[in-house]
C-alpha positions in Angstrom: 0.0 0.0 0.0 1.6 3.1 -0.5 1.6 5.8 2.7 -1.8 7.7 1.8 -3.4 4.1 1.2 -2.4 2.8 5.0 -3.1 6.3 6.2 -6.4 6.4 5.4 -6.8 2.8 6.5 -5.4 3.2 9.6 -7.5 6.1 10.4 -10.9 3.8 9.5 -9.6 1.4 11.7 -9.5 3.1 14.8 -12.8 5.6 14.1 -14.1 2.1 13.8 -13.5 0.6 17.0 -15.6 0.5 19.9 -16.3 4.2 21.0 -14.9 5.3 17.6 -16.3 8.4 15.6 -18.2 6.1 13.5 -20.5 4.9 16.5 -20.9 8.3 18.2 -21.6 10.5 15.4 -24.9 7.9 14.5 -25.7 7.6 17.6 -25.2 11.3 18.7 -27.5 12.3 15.2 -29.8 9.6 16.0 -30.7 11.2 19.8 -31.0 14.5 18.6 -33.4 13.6 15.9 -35.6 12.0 18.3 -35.4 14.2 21.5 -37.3 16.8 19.2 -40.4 15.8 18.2 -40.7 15.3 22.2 -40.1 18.7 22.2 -42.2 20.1 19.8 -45.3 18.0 20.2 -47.5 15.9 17.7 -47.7 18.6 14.8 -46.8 16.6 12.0 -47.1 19.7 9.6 -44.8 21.4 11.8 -42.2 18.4 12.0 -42.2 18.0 8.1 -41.7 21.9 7.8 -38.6 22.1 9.6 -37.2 18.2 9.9 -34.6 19.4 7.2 -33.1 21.8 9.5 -32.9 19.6 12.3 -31.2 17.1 10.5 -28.7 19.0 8.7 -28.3 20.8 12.5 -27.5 17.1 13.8 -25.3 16.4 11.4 -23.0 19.2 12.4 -23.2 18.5 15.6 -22.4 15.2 15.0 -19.7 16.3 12.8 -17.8 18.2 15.4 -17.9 15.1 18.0 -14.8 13.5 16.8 -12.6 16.9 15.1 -11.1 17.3 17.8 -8.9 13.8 18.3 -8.2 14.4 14.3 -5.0 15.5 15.0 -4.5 14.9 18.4 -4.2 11.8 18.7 -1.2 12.0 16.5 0.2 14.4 18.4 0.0 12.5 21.2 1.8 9.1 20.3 4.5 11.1 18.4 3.2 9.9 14.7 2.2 13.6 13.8 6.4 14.1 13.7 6.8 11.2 11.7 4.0 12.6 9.3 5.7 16.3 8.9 9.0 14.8 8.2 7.5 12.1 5.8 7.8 12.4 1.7 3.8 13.0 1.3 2.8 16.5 1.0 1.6 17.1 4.2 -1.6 19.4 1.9 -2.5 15.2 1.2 -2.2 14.0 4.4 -4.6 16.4 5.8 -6.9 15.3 2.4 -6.6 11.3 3.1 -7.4 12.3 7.2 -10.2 14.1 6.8 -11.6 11.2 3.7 -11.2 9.2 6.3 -13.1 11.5 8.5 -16.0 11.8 6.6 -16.0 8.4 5.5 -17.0 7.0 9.2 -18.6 9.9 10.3 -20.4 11.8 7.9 -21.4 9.0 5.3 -22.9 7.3 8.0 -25.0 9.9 8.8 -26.0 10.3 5.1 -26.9 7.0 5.0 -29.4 7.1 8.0 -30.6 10.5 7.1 -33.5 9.3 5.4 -34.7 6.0 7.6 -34.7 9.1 10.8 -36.6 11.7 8.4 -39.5 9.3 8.6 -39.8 10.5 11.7 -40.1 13.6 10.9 -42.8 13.2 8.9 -40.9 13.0 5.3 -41.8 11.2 2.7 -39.2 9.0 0.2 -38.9 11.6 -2.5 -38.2 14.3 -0.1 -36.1 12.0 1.8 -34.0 11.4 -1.1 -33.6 15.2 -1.6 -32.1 15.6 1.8 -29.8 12.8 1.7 -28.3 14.1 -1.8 -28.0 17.7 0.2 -26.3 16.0 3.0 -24.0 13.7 0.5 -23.1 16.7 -1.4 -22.4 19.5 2.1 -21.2 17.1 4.9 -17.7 16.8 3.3 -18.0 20.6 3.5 -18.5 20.2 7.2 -15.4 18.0 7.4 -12.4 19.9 5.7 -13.6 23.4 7.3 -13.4 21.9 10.8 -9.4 20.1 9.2 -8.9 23.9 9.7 -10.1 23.7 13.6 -8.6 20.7 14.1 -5.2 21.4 13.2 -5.2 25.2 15.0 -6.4 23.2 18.3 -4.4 20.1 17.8 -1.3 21.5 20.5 -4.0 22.6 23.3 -5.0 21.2 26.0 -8.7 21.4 25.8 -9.2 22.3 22.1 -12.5 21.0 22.2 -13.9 24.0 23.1 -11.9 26.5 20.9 -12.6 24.0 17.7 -16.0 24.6 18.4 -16.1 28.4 18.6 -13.8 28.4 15.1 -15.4 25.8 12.8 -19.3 26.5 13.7 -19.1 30.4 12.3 -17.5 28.8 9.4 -20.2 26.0 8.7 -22.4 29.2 8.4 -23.0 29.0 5.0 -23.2 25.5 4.3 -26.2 25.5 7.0 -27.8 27.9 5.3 -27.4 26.8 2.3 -28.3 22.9 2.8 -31.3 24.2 4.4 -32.2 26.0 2.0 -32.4 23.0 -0.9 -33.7 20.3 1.6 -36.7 22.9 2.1 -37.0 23.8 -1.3 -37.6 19.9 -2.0 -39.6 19.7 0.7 -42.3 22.4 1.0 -41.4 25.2 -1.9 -41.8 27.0 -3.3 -37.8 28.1 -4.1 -36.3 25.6 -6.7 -33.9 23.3 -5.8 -31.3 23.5 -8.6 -30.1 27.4 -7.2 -29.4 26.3 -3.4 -27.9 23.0 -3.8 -25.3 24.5 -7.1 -24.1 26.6 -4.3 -23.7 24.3 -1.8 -22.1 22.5 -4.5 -19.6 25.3 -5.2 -19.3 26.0 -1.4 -18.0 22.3 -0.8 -15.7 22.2 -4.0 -13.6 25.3 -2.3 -13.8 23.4 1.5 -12.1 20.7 -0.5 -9.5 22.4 -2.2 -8.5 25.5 0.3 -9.2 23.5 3.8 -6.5 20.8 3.3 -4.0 23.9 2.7 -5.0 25.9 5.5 -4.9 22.9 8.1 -1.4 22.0 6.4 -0.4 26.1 7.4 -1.7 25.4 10.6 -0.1 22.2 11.7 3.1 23.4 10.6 3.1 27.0 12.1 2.1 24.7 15.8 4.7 22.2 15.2 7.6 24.6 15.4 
């Protein structure tokens, strides 16, 4: 395998174990879905109107749960040193890490996105439209918080601070996912306008988020 290969691996491996990212994030998006139609009440008009924004709100929150040992851990068993001195570009390291991110945190939540917006009152079609907005914005969610991750990786309690720099951040991509899951739920705004610029808005998380965290970890490191 070459080093990105057993890097990514490696990092699905242990946010698959017992207590992993994987296992929180579902459960953690799974919990808040629930608690609010407790909260709320009965109205099933009312849950249907604004399930997409308490999903993609989960998901975020869900998001954040494991950022801040993205890094960290690393740091702690002395492999982040070996990573900085290895031949990758550190800009791809910070890529694979965050891929692997996403792939046990937020494609999980993607995938149960629709069976949870039955609860919500949703039906498949609409469910389908939230899960593409979700596909298509969480990975957004990901590299942003690389950013946090890597800013907070030296702290102590980072958790905190990660928090208070990635969720102004996510901003847009709230507002924007919102904005096409509603659209394909209840109107009358067309889907295509929201979701292209969620679309775009992911595309630059992608490409200018590894870099930053890459800034960041070195300017710590020294």
């Amino acid at each position: 395998m070459t080093p990105l290969t057993a890097l990514l691996v490696r990092d699905m491996r242990i946010a698959m174990r017992v207590g992993g990212s994987a296992l929180m994030g579902v459960l953690f998006f799974l919990v808040v879905v629930t608690l609010i139609p407790f909260a709320i009440g009965p109205d099933l008009a009312l849950l249907k109107r604004i399930g997409p924004a308490i999903l993609w709100l989960a998901a975020l929150l869900a998001s954040l749960l494991a950022l801040d040992r993205l890094f960290a851990g690393d740091h702690d068993d002395g492999s982040l040193d070996l990573i900085l001195m290895g031949r990758a570009p550190l800009e791809l390291v910070v890529a694979t890490k965050g891929l692997a991110h996403w792939l046990t945190t937020g494609l999980p939540l993607v995938i149960c996105a629709p069976l949870i917006g039955l609860l919500l009152n949703l039906d498949l079609p609409e469910d389908g439209a939230l899960m593409l907005t979700l596909f298509v914005g969480t990975p957004a969610l990901t590299f942003i918080g690389l950013v946090g991750a890597a800013i907070a990786v030296t702290l102590r309690r980072g958790g905190l601070l990660l928090a208070v720099i990635v969720l102004p951040l996510t901003v847009p991509i709230l507002i924007f996912g919102v904005a096409a899951a509603n659209a394909a739920v209840t109107g009358p705004t067309a889907f295509g306008t929201p979701f292209t610029i969620l679309c775009a808005l992911t595309l630059a998380s992608l490409v200018v988020g590894p870099f930053a965290a890459a800034a960041a970890l070195r300017q710590e490191m020294e």
